[in-house]
C-alpha positions as CSV (number, residue, x, y, z in Angstrom):
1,X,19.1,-29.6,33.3
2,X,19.0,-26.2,35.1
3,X,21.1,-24.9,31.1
4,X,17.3,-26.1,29.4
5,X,15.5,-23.3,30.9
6,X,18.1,-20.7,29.7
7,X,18.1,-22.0,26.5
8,X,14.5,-22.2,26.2
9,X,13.6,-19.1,27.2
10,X,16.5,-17.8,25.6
11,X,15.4,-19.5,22.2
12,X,12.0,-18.7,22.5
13,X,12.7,-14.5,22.8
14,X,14.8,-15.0,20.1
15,X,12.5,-16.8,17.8
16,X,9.5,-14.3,18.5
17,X,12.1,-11.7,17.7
18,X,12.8,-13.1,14.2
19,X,9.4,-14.2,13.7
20,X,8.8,-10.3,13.2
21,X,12.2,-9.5,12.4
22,X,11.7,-10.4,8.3
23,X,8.6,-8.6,8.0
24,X,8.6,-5.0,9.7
25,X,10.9,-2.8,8.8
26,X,14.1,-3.0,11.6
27,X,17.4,-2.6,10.6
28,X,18.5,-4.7,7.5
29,X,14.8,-7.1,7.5
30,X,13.5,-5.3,4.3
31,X,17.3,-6.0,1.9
32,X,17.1,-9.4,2.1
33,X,15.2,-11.9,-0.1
34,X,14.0,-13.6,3.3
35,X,10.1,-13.8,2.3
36,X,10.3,-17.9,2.7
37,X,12.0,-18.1,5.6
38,X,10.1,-15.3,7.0
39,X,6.9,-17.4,6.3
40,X,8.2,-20.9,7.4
41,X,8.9,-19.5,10.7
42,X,5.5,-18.0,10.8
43,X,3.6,-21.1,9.2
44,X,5.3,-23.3,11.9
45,X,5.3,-20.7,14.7
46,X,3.6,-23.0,17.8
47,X,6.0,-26.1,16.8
48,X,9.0,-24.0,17.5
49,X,7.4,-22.2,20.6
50,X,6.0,-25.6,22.0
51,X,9.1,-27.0,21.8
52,X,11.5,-24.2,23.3
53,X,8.9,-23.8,26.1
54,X,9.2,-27.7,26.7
55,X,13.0,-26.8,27.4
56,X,12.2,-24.3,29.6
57,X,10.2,-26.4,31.8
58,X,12.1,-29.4,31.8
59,X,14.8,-27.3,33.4
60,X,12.7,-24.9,35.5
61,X,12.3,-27.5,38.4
62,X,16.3,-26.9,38.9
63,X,16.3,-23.7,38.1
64,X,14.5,-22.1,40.6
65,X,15.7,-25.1,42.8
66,X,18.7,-22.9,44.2
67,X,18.8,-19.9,46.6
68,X,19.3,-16.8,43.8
69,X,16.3,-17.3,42.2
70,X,16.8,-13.4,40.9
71,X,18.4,-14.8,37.5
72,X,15.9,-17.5,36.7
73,X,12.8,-15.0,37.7
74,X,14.4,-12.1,35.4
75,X,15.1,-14.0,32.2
76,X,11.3,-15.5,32.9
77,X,10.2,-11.8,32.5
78,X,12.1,-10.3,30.0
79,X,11.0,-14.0,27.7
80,X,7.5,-12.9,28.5
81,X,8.3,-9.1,27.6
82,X,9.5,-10.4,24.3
83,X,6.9,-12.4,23.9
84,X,4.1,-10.3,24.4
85,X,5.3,-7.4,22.6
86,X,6.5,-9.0,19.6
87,X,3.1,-10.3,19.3
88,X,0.5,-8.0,20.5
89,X,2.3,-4.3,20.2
90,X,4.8,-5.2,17.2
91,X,2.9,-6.7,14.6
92,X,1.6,-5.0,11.8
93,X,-2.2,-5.9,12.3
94,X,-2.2,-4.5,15.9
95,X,-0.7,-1.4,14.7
96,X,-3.0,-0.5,11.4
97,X,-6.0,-0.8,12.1
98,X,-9.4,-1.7,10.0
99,X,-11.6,1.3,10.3
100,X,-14.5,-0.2,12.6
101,X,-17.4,2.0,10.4
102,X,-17.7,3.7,7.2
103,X,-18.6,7.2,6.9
104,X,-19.1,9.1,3.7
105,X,-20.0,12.6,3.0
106,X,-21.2,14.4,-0.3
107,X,-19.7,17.7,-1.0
108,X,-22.3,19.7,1.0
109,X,-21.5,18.3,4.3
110,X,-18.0,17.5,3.8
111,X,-15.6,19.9,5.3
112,X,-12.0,18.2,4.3
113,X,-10.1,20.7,2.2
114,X,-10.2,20.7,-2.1
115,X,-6.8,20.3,-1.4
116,X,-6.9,16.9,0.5
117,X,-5.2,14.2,-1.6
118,X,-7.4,11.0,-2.1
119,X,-8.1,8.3,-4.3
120,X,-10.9,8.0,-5.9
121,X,-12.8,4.8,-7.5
122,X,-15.8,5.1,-9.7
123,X,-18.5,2.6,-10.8
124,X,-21.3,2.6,-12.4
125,X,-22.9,5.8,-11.2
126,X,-21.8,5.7,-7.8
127,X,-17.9,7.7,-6.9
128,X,-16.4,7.8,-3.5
129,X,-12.6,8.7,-2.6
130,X,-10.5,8.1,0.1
131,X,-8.0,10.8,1.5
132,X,-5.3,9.7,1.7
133,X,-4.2,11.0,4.9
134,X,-6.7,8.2,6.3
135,X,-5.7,5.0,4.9
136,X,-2.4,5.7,5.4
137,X,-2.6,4.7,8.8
138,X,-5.4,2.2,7.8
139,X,-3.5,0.2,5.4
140,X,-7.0,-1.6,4.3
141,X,-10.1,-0.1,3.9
142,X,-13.2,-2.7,3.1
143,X,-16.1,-1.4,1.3
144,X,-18.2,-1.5,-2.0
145,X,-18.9,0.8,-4.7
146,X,-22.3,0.2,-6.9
147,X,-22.4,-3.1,-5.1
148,X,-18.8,-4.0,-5.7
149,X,-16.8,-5.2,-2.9
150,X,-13.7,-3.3,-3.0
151,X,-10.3,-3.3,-0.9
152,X,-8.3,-0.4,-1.0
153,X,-4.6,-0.3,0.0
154,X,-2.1,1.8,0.5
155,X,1.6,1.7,1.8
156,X,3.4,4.9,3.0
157,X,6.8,3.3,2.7
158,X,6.6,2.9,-1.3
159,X,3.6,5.3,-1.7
160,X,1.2,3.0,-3.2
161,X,-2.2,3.1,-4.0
162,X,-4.1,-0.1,-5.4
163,X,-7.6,-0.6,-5.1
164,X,-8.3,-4.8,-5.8
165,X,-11.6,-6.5,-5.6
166,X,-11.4,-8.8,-2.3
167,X,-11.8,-12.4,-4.0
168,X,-9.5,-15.4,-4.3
169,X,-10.7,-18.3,-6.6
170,X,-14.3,-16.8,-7.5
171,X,-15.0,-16.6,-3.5
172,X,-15.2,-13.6,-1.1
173,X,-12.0,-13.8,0.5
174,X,-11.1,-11.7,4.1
175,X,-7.4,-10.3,4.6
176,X,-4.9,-9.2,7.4
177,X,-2.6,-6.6,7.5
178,X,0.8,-9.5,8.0
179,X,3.9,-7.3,7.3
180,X,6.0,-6.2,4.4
181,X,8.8,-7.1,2.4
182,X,11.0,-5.4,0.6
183,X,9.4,-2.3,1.9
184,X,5.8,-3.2,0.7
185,X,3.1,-4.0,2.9
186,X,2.2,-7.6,2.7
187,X,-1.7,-9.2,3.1
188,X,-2.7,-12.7,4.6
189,X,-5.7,-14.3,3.7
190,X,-7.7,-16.0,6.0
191,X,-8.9,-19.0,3.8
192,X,-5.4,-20.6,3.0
193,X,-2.8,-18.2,4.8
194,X,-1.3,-17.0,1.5
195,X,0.8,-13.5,1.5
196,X,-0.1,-10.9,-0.9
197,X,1.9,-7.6,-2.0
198,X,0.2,-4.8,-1.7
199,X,2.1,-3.1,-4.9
200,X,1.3,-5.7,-7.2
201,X,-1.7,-8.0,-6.1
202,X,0.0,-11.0,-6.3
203,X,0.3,-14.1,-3.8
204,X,4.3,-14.0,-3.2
205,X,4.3,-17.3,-0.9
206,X,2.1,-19.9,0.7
207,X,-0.6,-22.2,-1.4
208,X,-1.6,-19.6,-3.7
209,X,1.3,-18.0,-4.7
210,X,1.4,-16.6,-8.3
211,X,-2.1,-15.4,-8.0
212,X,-3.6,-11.7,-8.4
213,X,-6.1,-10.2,-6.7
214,X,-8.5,-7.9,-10.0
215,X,-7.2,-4.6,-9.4
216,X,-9.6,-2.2,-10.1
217,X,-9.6,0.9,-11.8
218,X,-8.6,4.0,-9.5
219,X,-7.1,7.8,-9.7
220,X,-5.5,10.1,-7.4
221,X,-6.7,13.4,-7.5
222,X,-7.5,15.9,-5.4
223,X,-10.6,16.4,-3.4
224,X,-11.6,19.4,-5.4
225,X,-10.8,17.7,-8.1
226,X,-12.9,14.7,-7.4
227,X,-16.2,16.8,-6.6
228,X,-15.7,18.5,-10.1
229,X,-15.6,15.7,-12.0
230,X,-18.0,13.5,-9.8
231,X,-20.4,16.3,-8.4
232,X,-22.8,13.1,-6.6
233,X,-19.4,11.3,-5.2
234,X,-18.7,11.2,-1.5
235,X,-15.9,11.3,0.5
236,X,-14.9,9.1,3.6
237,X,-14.7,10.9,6.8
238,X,-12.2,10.5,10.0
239,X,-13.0,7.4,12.1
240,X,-12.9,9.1,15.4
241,X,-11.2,6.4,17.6
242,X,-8.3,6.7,14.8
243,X,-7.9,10.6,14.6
244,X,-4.6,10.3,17.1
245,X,-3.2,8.2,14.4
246,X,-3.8,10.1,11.4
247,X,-2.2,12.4,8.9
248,X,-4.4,15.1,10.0
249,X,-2.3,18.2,8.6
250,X,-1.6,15.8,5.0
251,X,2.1,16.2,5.7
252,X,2.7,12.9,3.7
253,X,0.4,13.7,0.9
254,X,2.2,16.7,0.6
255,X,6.1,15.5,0.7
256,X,7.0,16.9,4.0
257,X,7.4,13.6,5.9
258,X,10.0,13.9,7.6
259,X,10.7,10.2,8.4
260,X,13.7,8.3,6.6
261,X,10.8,5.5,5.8
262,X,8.0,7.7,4.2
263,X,9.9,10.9,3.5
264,X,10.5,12.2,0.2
265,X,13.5,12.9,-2.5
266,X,12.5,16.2,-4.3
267,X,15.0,15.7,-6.9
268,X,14.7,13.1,-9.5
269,X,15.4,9.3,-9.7
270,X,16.6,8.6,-6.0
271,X,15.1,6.0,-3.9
272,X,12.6,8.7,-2.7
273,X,11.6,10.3,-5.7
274,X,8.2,10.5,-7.0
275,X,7.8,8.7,-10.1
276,X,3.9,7.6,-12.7
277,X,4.5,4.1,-13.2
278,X,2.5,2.8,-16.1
279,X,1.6,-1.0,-16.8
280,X,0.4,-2.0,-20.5
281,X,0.6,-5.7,-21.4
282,X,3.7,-6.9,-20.6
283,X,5.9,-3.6,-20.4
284,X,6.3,-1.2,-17.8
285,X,7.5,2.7,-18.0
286,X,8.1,4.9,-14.7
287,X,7.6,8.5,-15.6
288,X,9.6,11.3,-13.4
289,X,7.5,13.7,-11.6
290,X,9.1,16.5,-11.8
291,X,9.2,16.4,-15.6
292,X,5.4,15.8,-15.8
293,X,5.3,19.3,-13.1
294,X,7.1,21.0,-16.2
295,X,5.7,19.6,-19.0
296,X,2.0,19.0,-17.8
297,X,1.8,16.6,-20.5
298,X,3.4,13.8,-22.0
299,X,3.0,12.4,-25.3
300,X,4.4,9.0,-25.8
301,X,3.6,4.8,-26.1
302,X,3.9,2.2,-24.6
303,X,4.0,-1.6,-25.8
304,X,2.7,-0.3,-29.2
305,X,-0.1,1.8,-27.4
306,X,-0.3,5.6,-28.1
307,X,-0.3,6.9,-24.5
308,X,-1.5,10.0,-22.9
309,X,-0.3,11.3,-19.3
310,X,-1.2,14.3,-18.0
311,X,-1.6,16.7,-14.9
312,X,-3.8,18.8,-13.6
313,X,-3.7,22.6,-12.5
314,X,-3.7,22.0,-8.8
315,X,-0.3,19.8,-10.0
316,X,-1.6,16.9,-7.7
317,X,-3.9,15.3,-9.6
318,X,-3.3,13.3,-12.7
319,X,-4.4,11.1,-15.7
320,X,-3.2,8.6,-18.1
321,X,-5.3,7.7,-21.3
322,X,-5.0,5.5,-24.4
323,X,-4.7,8.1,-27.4
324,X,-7.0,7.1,-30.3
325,X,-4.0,7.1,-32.9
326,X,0.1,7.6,-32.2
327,X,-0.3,10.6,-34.3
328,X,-3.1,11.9,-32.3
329,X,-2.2,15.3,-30.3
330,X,-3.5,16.9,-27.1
331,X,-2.8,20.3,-25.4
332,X,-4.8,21.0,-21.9
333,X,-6.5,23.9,-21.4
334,X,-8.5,24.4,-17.9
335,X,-7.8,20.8,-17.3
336,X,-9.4,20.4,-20.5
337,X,-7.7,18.0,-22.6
338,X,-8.5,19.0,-26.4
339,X,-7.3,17.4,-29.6
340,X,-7.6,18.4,-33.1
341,X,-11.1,16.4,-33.3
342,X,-12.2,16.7,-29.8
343,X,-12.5,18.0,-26.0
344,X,-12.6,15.9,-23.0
345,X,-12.8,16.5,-19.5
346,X,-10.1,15.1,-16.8
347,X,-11.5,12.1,-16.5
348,X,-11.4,11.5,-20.4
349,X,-15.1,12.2,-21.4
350,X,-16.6,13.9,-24.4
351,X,-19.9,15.9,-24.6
352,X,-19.5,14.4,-28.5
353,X,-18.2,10.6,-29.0
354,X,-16.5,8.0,-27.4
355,X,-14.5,8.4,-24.1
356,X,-10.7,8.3,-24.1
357,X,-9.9,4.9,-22.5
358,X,-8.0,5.3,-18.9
359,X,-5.5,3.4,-17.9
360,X,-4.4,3.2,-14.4
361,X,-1.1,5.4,-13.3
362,X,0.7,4.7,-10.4
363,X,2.5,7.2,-8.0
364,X,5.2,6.1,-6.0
365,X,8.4,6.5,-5.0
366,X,11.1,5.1,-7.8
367,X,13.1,2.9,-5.2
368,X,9.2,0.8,-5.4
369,X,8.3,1.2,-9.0
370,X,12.2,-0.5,-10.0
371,X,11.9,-3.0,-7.2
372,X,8.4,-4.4,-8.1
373,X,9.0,-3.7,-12.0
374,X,12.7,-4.3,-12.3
375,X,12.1,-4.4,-16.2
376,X,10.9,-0.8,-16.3
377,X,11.8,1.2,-19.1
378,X,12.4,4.9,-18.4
379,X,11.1,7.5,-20.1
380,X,13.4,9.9,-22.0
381,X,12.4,13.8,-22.7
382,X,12.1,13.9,-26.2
């Protein structure tokens, strides 16, 4: 009787262990195709620790029934150690934050460099960007543009931006910060418990899975970048109870992390590399940065569509645009973009006709774009 309590206790550190194991990045967790497990043990997380601290005090009576009660009383703490760590310091939710207000600032009052790296989202006639630097540590950031509730994401580890709209069958929906897998931070939504990847939108397990969140339209750029093209935008400011946790010098944005998880690969197509990822239809192409630093514009097409991807002076902020024909051909000039029958500025609009149609471009680091699009063409300088 007196073996239940080890085992219980025993069991029960290492379940709590495991229960966090498969979905924060420790050694090995994010190379396995353990998403199911990792969510059965968390779906059916009180059965297991019911029943392993039924064990435990079933045998504590004999356990503590004997002179050295040193043993007994030490694996007691070090299970309760486990225990609370693995559940209140360890998990992803209590470690990224929610901003707790919402600040924004027009360019008058804002005193974040033109340099700061953020993404921007723009609706109607109201812009606003995010620096990047900030939601880095925030993961989530809830808000609304023009009225539109808006989430917007990012993950260090791959490097993603995605900006969705926060609904789950045609209702408001409310998410957690639950993890990652395969390097990607991972969403839970409170209405059925479903996990969401952050790179992609989509529901990978639990009652809803194979459902996307809308993405919305978005662009990185920088915040110079952003006031020039949206003179009325705003910009979010530093939540002061999370300045300790920020990016404050932008070494991220910048390349010059220096961790193994968020660092990056200055030469091309390694794990760390920066790659544009473009999605049309039912292809995908992962563009390499440092070609798009060289060529600062790319010519080519993609599922039959004449493409467009470009980048801007400051070589931090870019564009991709549907061309009007596949023989149709742009040089930039002053982050101008100007073809044979028109001029358009870097968000793709003309003084004189129709718009150039965006399409949303992706940077991230390659080892993400090939995991998440693992049909990705590549392209090829021509």
């Amino acid at each position: 009787m007196r073996s239940l309590f080890y085992i219980g206790l025993i069991g029960l550190s290492l379940f709590e262990i495991l229960n966090v194991y498969f979905i924060m990045p420790m050694p090995g967790s994010q190379q396995m195709d353990s998403i199911d497990l990792a969510y059965f043990l968390y779906s059916y997380r009180w059965y297991f620790r019911i029943a392993f601290l039924l064990l435990a005090l079933t045998g504590s009576f004999r356990a503590f029934q004997t002179r050295k009660k040193l043993m007994p009383g030490l694996v007691l703490v070090v299970a309760m150690t486990v225990t609370y760590m693995f559940n209140f310091r360890m998990t992803a939710d209590h470690m990224f934050l929610q901003p707790g207000t919402l600040t924004f600032l027009p360019r008058t009052e804002n005193t974040l460099s033109d340099s700061t790296l953020v993404i921007a989202v723009q609706h109607n006639n109201e812009a606003k960007a995010y620096p990047v630097r900030y939601i880095v540590y925030h993961h989530q950031v809830r808000d609304t543009v023009a009225g539109k509730p808006i989430m917007v994401t990012y993950c260090s580890v791959c490097r993603t931006s995605r900006i969705f709209e926060p609904m789950v069958n045609n209702k408001p929906e409310v998410f957690r910060l639950v993890g990652m897998d395969h390097f990607n931070a991972m969403f839970e939504d409170l209405t059925t418990r479903s996990w969401w990847r952050q790179a992609t939108g989509e529901a990978v397990t639990g009652p809803l899975k194979g459902q996307l969140l809308p993405e919305i339209e978005s662009q990185q750029l920088t915040l110079g970048k952003f006031f020039f093209l949206y003179p009325f935008g705003k910009v979010m400011q530093a939540e002061t109870a999370s300045i300790p946790k920020y990016d404050t010098l932008g070494k991220f944005e910048q390349g010059k992390s220096k961790s193994k998880l968020t660092g990056t690969d200055s030469l091309s197509w390694n794990d760390k590399s920066w790659v544009i990822g473009l999605k049309i239809g039912n292809q995908s192409k992962a563009y390499d940065w440092n070609e798009l630093k060289h060529a600062k514009l790319i010519h080519d097409s993609l599922d039959t569509v004449p493409v467009l991807l470009v980048l801007a002076s400051d070589r931090q902020s870019f564009a991709a645009f549907r061309r009007n024909a596949p023989d149709e051909r742009f040089v930039i000039r002053n982050d101008s973009l100007i073809s044979d029958t028109n001029r358009y500025d870097f968000a793709g609009r003309s003084i004189v006709g129709a718009p150039l149609q965006a399409i949303t471009a992706y940077q991230e680091f390659w080892h993400s774009w090939r995991t998440f699009h693992p049909e990705t063409l590549i392209y090829q300088l021509q």
